[in-house]
C-alpha positions as CSV (number, residue, x, y, z in Angstrom):
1,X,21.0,-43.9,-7.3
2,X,19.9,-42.1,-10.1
3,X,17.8,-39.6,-8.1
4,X,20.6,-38.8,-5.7
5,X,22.8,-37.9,-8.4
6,X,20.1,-35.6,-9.8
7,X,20.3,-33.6,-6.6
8,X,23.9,-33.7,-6.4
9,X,24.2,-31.8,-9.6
10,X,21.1,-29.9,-8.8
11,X,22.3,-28.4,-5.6
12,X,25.8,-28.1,-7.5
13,X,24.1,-25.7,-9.9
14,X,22.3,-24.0,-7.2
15,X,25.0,-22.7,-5.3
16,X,26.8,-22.1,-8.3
17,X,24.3,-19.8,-9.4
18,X,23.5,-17.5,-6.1
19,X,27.8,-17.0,-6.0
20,X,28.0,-15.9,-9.6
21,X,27.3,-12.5,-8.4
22,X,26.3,-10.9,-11.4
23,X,27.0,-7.0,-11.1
24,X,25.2,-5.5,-13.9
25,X,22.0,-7.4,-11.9
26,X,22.9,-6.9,-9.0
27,X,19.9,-4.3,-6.9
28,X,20.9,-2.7,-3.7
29,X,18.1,-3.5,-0.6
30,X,15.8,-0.7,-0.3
31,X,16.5,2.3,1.8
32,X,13.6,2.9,4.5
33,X,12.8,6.3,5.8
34,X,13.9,6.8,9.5
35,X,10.9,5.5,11.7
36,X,8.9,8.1,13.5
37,X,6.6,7.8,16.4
38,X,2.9,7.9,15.7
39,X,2.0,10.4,18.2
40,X,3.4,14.2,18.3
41,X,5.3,13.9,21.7
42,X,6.2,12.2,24.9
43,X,3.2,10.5,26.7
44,X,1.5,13.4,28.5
45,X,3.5,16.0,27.4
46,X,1.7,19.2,25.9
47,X,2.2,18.4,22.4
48,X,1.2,14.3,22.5
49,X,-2.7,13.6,21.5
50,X,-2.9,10.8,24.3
51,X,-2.0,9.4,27.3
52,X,-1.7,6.1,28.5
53,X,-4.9,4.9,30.7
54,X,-4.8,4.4,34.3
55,X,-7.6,4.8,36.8
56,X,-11.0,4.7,34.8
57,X,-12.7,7.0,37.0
58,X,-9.9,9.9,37.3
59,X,-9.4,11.5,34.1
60,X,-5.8,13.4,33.4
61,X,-6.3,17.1,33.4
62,X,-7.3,18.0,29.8
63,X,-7.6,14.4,28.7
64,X,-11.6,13.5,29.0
65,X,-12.1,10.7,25.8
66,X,-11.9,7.1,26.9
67,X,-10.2,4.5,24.6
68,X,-10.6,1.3,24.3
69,X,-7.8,-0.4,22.0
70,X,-9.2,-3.2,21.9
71,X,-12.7,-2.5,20.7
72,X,-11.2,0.5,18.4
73,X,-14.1,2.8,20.3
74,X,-14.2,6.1,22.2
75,X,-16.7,7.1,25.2
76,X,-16.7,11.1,26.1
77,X,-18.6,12.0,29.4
78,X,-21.8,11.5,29.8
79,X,-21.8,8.4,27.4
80,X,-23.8,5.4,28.6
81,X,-20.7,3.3,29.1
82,X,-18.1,6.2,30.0
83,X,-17.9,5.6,33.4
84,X,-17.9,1.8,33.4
85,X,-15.4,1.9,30.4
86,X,-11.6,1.3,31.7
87,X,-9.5,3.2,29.0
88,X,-6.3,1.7,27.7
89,X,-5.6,5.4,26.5
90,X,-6.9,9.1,27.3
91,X,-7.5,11.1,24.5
92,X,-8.0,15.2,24.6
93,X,-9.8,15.7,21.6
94,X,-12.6,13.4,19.6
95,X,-10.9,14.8,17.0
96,X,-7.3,13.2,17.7
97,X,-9.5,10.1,18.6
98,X,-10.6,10.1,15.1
99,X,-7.2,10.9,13.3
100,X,-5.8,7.8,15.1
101,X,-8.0,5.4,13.9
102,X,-11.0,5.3,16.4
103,X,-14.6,5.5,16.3
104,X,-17.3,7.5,18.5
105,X,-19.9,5.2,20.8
106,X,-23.3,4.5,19.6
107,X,-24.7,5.0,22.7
């Protein structure tokens, strides 16, 4: 009986508390900067770094670096595993590869 009683008042106090509504405490939520797309353009237009993967063995004119996502790795032609490598994107440059987080294969 006692213990109910205890959390009775408790929660009491509790809400009392959060609608006080102090206003010289009070902090406004943060404001965010508008969101902006990681990559420079559209998919496959001029100004975008990548383009999304398709057929492994046809790469999009001026688009010859293989990425796997997954495995944070890029193959450029003539790599041991370029050609079995099915890319989730198609970079143009091992450069942009690079900038976006990626890393050149060993072999």
């Amino acid at each position: 009986m006692v213990i109910v009683a205890m959390a009775a008042v408790s929660a009491a106090l509790l809400s009392w508390w959060r609608q006080r509504g102090d206003p010289a405490v009070s902090i406004d939520p943060p404001e965010w900067p508008a969101f902006t797309s990681p990559e420079p353009g559209e998919n496959g237009s001029p100004m975008s770094s990548w383009v999304i993967g398709g057929d492994a063995e046809t790469a999009p004119d001026g688009f010859p670096i293989k990425v796997k996502v997954s495995s944070g790795i890029f193959h450029v032609p003539g790599g041991r595993f370029y050609d079995r490598t099915k890319p989730d994107r198609w970079y143009a440059t091992e450069e942009a590869a690079i900038a976006d987080g990626y890393r050149r294969s060993k072999t």
